[in-house]
N, C-alpha and C positions, 0 to 999 in steps of 0.2 A: 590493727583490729580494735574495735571500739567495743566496753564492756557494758553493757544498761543497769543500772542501779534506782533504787525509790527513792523519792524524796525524803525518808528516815533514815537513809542510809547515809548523809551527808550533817554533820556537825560543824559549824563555824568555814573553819580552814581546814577541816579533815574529812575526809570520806571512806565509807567501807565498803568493803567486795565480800559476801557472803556466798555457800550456795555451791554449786557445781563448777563455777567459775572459776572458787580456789584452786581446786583440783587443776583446772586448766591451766591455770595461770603458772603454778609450781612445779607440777610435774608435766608439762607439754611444752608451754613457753620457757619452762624454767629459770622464770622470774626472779629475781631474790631482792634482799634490803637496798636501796637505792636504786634499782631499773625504773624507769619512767612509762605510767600506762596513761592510754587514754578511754576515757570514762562519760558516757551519755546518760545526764539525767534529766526529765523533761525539754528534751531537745537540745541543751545545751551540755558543750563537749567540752569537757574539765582534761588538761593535765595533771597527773597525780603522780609524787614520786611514793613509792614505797618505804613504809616507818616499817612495819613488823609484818609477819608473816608467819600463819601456822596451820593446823590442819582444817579449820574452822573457819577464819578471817581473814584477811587484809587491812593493814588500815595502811592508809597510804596520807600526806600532805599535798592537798591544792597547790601546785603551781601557776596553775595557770587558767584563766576561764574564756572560753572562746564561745561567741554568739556564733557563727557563722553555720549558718544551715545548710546540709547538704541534699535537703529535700527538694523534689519537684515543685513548681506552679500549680504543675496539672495534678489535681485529687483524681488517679485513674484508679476504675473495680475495675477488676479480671468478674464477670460470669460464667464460670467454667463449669459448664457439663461436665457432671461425676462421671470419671472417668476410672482406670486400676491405680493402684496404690503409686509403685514408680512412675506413673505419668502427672499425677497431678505433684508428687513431693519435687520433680523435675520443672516444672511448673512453678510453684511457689520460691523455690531454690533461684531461676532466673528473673521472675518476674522481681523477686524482690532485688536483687542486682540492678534490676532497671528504672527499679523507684518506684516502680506499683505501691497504689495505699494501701489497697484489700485486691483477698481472693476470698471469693464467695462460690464453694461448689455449690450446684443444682443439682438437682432431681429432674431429670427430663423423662422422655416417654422411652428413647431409644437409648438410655444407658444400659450399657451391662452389667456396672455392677450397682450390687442393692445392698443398703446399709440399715440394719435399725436403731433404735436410739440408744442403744449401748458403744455398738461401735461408732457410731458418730461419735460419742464423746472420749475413745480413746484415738480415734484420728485427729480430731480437732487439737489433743494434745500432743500430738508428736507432731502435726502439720505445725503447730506454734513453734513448737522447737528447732525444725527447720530453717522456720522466716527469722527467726530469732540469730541461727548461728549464720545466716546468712548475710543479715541485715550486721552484725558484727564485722564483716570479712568485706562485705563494702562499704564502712565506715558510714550509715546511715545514724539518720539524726532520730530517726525514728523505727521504729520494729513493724514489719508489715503486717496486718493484719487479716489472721483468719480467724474467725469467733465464732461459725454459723455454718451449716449445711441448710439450703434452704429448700421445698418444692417451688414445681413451674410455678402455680400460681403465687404464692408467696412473692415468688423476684417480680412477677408482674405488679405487684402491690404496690412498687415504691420505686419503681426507674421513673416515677415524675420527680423524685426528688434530685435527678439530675442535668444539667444543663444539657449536654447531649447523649443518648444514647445512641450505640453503633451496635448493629447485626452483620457477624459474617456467615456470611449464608452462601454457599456453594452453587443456589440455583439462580444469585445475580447475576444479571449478565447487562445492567447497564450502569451502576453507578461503584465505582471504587472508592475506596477509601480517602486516597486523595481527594476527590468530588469534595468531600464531606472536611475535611481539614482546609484547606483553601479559602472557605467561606467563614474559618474563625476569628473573627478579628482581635476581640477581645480574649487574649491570654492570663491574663492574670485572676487566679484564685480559680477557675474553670474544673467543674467536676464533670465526669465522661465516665459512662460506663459500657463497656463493651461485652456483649453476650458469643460469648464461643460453644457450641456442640461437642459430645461425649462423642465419642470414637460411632458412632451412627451417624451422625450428625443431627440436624436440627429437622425434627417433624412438619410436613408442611401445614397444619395446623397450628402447634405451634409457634412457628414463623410468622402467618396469618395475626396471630394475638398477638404478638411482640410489636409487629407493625404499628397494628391498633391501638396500642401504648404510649406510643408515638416515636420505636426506635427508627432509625435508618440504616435497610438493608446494604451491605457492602459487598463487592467481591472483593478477593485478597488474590487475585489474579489467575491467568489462566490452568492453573496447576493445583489440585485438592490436598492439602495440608493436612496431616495428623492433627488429631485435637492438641497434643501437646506440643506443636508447632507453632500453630494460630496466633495462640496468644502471646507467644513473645515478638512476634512477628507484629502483631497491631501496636506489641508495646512501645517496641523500638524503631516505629514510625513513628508513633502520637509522641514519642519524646523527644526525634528528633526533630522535627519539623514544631509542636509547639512549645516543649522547655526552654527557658532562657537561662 
């Protein structure tokens, strides 16, 4: 399990574990003076053996620094139609196992559930917390990111700023995903956003605008997928076939 720590939290050859982590570390892992943790801080995964330990800190000594990143090539967003609570925390929970960068829920036409600006701000915070212990438990170099609930038009605003967008859309019926992976040649550094539908799915209007954006419609084959199927399903194609 990898712990994420700020760049204040590291002195010389020493670093500290603050925060709910102690907690975890002592009475869950049941850590003590001399166990050896391992510790991510801006990307980079530190061995730390344990100096002291108490209710408050850690301080633990650098053993060891290791470059090695266990991040993707592929910069993938999930666009995940706002879905119920356990679907999207199930969601984020495997997406981030898979190396996803970001989940960005939407505001579509046919979702069911509706959020205001209050509760978005306490999901956003327990969604973090999620990718957080998540991205811990699959030793990520990095914490996934959810930062935002967006509306439809909002996400249409800025899918130019990615290399390719994918639409899975249930009323394709001629181009699959593979179609669309096949012709990538260039893999490295590649950002790819894939738009998924809320337990409705996708309005054929806006489907129609997505297009227009310049996504590319996909079927995910002949079998209509849960919303919180879809996306780990695009994931763990796009990562098999273009991660190196």
């Amino acid at each position: 399990m990898n712990f994420f720590i700020d760049r204040n939290q590291i002195e010389e050859d020493k670093l500290y574990i603050n925060g709910s982590d102690v907690n975890h570390i002592k009475n869950v892992l049941r850590k003590k003076k001399g166990d050896v943790l391992s510790v991510v801080c801006d990307g980079i995964l530190y061995k730390a053996e344990i100096n002291d330990l108490n209710s408050e800190r850690i301080e633990c000594s650098i053993i060891q620094k290791n470059d090695k990143n266990n991040e993707s090539n592929v910069t993938l967003t999930i666009f995940q139609g706002l879905a119920k609570a356990d679907k999207i925390e199930y969601v984020i929970q495997k997406c981030t196992e898979l190396g996803v960068r970001e989940i960005v829920p939407v505001e579509m036409k046919r979702c069911v559930v509706k959020l205001d600006e209050k509760d978005k701000s306490k999901k956003i915070d327990r969604w973090k917390k999620i990718a957080e212990v998540a991205s811990k438990q699959s030793l990520r170099n990095d914490v996934l990111e959810v930062e935002k609930v967006l509306n439809f038009h909002e996400m249409c605003s800025i899918l130019n700023q990615y290399d390719y967008v994918i639409m899975a859309y249930e009323k394709e019926n001629n181009t699959k995903l593979k179609d669309i992976l096949k012709n990538i040649d260039e893999k490295d550094n590649i950002s790819i956003a894939v738009i998924i539908g809320p337990e409705g799915g996708i309005d054929d209007e806006e489907a129609k605008r997505i297009i227009e954006c310049g996504a590319s419609s996909v079927s995910l084959g002949k079998r209509i997928l849960r919303t919180e199927t879809a996306p780990i399903v695009v994931a763990s194609i796009i990562m098999y076939e273009l991660e190196k």
